[in-house]
VOPAGU-2260 file (C-alpha; in pm, 1 decimal, decimal comma):
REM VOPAGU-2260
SITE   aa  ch    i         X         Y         Z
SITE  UNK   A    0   -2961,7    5099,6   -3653,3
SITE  UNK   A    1   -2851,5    4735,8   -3600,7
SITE  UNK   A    2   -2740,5    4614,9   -3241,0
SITE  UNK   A    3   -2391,2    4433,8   -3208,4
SITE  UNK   A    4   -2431,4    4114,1   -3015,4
SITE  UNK   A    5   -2192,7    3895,1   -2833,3
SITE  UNK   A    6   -2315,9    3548,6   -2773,9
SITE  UNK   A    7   -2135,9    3238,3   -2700,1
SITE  UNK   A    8   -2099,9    2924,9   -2490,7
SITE  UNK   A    9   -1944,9    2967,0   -2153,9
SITE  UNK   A   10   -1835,5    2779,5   -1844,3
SITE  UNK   A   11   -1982,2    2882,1   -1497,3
SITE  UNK   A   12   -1638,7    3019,4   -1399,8
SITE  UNK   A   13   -1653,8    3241,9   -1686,6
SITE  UNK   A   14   -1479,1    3097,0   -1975,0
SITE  UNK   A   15   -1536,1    3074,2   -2331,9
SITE  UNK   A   16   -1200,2    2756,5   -2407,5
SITE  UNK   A   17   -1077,1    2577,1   -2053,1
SITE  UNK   A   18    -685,6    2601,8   -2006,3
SITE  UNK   A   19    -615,1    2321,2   -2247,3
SITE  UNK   A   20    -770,1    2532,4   -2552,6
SITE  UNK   A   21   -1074,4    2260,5   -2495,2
SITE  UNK   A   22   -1430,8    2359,1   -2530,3
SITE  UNK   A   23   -1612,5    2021,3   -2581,8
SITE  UNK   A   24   -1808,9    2073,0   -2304,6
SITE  UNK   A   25   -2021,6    2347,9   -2514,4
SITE  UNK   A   26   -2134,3    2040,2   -2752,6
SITE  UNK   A   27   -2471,2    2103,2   -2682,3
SITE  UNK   A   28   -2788,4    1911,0   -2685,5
SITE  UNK   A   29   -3037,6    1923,4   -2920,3
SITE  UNK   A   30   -3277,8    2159,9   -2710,6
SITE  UNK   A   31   -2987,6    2448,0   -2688,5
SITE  UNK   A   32   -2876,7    2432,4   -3071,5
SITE  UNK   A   33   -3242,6    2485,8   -3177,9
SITE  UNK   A   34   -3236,3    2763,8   -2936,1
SITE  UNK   A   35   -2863,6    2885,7   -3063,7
SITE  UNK   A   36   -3008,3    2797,3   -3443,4
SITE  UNK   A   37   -3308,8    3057,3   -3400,5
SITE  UNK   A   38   -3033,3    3306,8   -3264,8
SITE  UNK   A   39   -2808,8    3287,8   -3559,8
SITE  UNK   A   40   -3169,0    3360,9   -3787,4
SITE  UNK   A   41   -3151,9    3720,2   -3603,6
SITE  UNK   A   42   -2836,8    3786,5   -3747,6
SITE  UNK   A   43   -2744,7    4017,5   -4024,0
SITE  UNK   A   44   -2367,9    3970,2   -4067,7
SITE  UNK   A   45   -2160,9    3777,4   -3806,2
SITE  UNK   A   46   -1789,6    3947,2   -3727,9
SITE  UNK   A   47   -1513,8    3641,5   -3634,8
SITE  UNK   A   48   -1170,8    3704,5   -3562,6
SITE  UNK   A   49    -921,2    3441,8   -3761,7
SITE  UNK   A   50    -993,2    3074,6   -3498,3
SITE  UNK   A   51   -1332,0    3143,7   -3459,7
SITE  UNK   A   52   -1374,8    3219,7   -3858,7
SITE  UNK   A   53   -1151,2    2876,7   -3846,6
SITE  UNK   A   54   -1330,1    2631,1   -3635,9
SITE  UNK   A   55   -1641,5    2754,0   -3807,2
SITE  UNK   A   56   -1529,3    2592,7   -4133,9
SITE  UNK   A   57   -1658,9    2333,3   -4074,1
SITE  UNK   A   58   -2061,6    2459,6   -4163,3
SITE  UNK   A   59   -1912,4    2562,6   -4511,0
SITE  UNK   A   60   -1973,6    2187,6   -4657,3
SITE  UNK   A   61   -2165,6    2009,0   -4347,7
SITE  UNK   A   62   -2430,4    1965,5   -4558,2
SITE  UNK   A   63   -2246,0    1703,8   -4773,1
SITE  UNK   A   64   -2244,0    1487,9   -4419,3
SITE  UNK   A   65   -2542,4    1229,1   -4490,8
SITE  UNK   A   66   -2482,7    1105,9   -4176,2
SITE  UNK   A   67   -2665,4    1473,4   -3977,0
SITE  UNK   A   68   -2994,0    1532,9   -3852,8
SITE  UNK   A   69   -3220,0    1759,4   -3969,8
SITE  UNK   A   70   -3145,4    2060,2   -3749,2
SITE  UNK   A   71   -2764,2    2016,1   -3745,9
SITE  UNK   A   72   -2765,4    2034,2   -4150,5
SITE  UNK   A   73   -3095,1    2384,0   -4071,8
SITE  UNK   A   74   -2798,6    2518,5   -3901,5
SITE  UNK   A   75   -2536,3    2485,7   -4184,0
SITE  UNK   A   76   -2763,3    2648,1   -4425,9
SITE  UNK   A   77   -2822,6    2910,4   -4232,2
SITE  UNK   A   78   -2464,0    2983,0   -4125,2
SITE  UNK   A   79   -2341,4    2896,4   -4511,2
SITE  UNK   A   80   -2564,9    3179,7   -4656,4
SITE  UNK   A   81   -2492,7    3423,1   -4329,7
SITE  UNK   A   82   -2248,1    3726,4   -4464,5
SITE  UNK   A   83   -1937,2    3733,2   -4234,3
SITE  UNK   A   84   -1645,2    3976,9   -4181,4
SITE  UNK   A   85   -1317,0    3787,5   -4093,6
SITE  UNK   A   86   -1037,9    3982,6   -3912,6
SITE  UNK   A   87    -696,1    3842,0   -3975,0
SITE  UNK   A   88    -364,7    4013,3   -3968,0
SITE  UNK   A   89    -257,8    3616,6   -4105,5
SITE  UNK   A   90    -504,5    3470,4   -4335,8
SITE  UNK   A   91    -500,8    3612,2   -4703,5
SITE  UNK   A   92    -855,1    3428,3   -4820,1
SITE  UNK   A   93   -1166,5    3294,4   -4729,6
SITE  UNK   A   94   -1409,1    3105,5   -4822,3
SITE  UNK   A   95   -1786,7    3130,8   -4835,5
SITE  UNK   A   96   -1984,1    3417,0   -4775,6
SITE  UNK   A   97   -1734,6    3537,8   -4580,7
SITE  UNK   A   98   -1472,1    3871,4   -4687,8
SITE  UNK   A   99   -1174,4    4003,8   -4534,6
SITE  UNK   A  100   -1242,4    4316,9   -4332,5
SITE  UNK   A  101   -1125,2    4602,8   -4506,0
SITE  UNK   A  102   -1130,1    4850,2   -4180,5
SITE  UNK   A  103   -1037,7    4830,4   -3833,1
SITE  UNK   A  104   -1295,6    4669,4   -3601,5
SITE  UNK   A  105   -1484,0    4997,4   -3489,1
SITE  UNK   A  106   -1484,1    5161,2   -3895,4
SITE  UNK   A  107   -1671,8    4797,9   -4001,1
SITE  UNK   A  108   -1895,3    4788,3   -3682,1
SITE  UNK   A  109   -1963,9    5169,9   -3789,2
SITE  UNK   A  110   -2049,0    5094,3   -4147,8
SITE  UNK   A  111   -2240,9    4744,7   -4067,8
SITE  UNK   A  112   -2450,7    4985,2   -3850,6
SITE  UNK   A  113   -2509,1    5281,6   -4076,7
SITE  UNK   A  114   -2596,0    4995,4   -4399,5
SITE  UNK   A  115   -2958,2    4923,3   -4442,6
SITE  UNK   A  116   -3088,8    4537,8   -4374,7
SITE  UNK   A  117   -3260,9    4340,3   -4105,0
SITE  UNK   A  118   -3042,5    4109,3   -3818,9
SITE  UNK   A  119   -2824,8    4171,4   -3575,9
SITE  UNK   A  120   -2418,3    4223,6   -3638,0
SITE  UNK   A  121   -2333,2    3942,3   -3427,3
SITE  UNK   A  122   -1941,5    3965,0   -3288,8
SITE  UNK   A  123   -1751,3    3591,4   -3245,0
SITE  UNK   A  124   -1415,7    3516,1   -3061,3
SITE  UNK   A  125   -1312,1    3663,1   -2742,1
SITE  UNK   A  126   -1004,9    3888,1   -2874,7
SITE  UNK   A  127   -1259,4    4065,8   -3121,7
SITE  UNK   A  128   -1519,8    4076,0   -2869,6
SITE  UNK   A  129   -1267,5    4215,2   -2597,6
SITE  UNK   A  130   -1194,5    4489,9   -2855,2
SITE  UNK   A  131   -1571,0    4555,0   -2914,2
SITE  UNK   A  132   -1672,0    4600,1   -2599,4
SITE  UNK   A  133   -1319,4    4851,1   -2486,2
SITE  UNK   A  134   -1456,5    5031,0   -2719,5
SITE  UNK   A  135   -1806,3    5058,8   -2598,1
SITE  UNK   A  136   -1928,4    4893,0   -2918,3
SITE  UNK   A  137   -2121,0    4629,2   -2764,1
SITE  UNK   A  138   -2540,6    4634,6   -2731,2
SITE  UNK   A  139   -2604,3    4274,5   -2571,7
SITE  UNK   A  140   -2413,2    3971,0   -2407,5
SITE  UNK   A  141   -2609,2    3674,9   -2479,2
SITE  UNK   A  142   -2393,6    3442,0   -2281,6
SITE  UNK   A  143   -2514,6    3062,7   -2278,9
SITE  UNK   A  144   -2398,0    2928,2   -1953,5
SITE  UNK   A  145   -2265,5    2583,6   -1899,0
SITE  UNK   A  146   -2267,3    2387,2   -1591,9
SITE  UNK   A  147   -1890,2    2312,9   -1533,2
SITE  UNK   A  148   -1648,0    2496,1   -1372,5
SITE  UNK   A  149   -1305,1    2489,0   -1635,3
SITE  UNK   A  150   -1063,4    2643,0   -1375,1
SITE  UNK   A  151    -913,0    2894,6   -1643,6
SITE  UNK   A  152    -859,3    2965,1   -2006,0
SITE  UNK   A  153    -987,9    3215,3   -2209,2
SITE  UNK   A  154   -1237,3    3457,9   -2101,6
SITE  UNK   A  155   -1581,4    3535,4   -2225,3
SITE  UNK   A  156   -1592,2    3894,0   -2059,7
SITE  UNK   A  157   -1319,6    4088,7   -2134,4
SITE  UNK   A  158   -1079,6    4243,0   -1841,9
SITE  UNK   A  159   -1087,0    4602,8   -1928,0
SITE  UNK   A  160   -1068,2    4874,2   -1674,2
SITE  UNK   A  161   -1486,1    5011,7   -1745,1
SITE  UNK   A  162   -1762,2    4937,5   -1575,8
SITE  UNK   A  163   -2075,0    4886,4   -1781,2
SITE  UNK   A  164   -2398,0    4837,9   -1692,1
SITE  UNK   A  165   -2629,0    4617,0   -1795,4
SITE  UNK   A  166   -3058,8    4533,9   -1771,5
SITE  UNK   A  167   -3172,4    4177,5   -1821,0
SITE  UNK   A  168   -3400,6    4117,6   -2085,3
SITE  UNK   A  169   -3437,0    3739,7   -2110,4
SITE  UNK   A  170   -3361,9    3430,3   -1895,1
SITE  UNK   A  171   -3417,1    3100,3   -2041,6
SITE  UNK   A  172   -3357,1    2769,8   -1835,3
SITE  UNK   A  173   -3317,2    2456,1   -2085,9
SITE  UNK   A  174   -3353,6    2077,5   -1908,7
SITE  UNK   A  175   -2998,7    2008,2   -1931,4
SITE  UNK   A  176   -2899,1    2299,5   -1657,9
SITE  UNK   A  177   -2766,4    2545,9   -1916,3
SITE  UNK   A  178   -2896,5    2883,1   -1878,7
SITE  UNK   A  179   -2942,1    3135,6   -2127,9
SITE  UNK   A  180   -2850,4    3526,8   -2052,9
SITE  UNK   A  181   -2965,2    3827,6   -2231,9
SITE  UNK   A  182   -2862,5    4138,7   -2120,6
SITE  UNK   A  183   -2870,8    4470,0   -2310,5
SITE  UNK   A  184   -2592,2    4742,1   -2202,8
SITE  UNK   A  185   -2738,3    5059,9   -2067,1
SITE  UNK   A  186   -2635,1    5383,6   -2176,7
SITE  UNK   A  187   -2509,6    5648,2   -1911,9
């Protein structure tokens, strides 16, 4: 059975977008997107709620960009071919490898599970994520931790009234003070 992940940039204070909607201080350096490019390879289907699936338009036609590196144009081939399910009460179409989900969030995450194939079902965007884990739907928060304090904005950890426990399974310190979190929720 595949493992939903949750993995995304954050500040120290705990948030995913500062109070200005401003997340340019998750551009990161060339040692973290290898390490977030080799994350996305683990993935079987990525989940994005409508400004996530949005801002991540952008890989669709990177390639055509003469002007990127090597890994930055690894990365958009990667994400171009990766299936993903878009939630959006707004958006009628999209583009790519990319469908409308059909379900709610926890009949897809169900289904995605149940479906044969390798990777992970990676979840994107705090709203979806905040759903996911309510629900108990969450296996791992992978949370790549920057170091700046934002004062406020969106959350990466959803405020829901449940505790949940979690073991560390990986710590990874890169040289530009970022730290890497895995932790995989335990079961009661």
């Amino acid at each position: 059975m595949r493992d939903v992940t949750y993995s995304m940039g954050v500040s120290l204070d705990g948030y995913i977008v500062g109070p200005d909607g401003g997340f340019d201080w998750t551009a990161p350096d060339e040692e973290v997107f290898r390490f977030a490019t080799d994350e996305v390879r683990g993935v079987g289907v990525h989940l994005l709620g409508r400004r996530l699936y949005e801002t991540m338009l952008y890989w669709e036609t990177a390639e055509q960009d003469p002007s990127l590196g090597f890994s930055t144009l690894e990365f958009a081939a990667i994400w171009k071919l990766l299936p993903k399910v878009v939630f959006s009460t707004t958006l009628s179409a999209v583009q790519g490898n990319a469908r409308l989900a059909s379900g709610g969030l926890t009949e897809e995450i169900e289904r995605l599970r149940a479906e044969p194939g390798d990777g992970d079902v990676a979840i994107g965007g705090a709203t979806l994520a905040a759903e996911a884990a309510a629900a108990g739907l969450i296996d791992e928060y992978r949370p790549r931790i920057y170091p700046v304090l934002v004062g406020g904005g969106i959350p990466f950890f959803p405020r829901h009234e449940r505790r949940v426990d979690l073991a560390l399974v990986e710590t990874h310190t890169f040289s530009s003070g970022v730290v890497h979190l895995r932790y995989r929720v335990t079961r009661r």
